[in-house]
N, C-alpha and C positions, 0 to 999 in steps of 0.2 A: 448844676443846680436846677432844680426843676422850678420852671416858669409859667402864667398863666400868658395863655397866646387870644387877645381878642378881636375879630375882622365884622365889617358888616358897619360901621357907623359911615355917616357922610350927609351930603344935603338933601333934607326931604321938603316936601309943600307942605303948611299945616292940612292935616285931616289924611295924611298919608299914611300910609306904614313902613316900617323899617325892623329889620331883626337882628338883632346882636348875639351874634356867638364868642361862647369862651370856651377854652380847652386845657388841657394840662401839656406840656412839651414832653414831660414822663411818667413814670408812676406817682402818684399819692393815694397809700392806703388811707381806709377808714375818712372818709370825708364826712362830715355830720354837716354844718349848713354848705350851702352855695349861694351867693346872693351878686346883686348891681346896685352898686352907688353908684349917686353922680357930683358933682360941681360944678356949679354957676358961676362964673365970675364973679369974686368980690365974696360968694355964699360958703358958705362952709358945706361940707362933703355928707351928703344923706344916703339915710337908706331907701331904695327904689324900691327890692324883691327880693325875699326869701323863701330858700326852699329848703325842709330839711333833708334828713336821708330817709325818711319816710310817706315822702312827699306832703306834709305841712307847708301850706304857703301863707304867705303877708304881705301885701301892699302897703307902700305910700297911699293915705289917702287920696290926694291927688292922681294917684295913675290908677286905680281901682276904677274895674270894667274897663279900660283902654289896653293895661298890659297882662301879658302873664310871660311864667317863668316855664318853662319847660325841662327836666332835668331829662341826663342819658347818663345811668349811674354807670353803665358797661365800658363806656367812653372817656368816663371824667370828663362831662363836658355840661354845660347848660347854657341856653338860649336865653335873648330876652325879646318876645315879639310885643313889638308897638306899636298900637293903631290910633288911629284920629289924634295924630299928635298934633300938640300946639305949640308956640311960639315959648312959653317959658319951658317946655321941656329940652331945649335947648342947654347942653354942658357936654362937658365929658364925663363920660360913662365909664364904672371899671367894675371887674370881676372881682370876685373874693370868695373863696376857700378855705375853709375853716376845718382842720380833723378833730375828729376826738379825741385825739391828746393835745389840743387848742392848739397846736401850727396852722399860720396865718399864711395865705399865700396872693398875691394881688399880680393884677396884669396891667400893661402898661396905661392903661387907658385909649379910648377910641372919642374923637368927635363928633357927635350928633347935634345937627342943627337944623333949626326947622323954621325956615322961611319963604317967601316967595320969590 
């Protein structure tokens, strides 16, 4: 079964950066979005960043001008780099893959915390 594989979270200082990659473990044709949510303890699970298979992006309010998404459509893979992060951006982070025939595929989740 094909898995999303995601590395690159851990503790950063606020105002640092940090970059999140995800990957597929094998093949998934036809991907249409790729995106990162996150959850806060206690908060229910949002959306951070999308990108389509067009390259169409969206931000959270909140991370707009701080992040961007990077997609490698050759790869099945997309990045999420994060600059001047701050203390609520703090959760765990997951991938998600979405094809055009709407199979949903998530990765295990990565912890990013951002304190001093």
């Amino acid at each position: 079964q094909v898995q999303l594989v995601e590395s690159g979270g851990g503790l950063v200082q606020p105002g640092g950066p940090l970059r999140l990659s995800c990957a597929a473990s094998g093949s998934i044709f036809a991907i249409d979005f790729m995106a990162w949510y996150r959850q806060a303890p206690g908060k229910k699970r949002e959306l951070v960043a999308i990108i389509t298979s067009t390259g169409t992006t969206n931000y959270a309010d909140s991370v707009k001008g701080r992040f961007t998404i990077p997609r490698d459509n050759a790869k099945n893979s997309v990045n999420l780099q994060m600059n001047s992060l701050k203390p609520e951006d703090t959760a765990v982070y997951y991938c998600n893959f979405k094809t055009f025939a709407r199979n949903d595929y998530w990765g295990q989740g990565t912890q990013v915390t951002v304190s001093l």
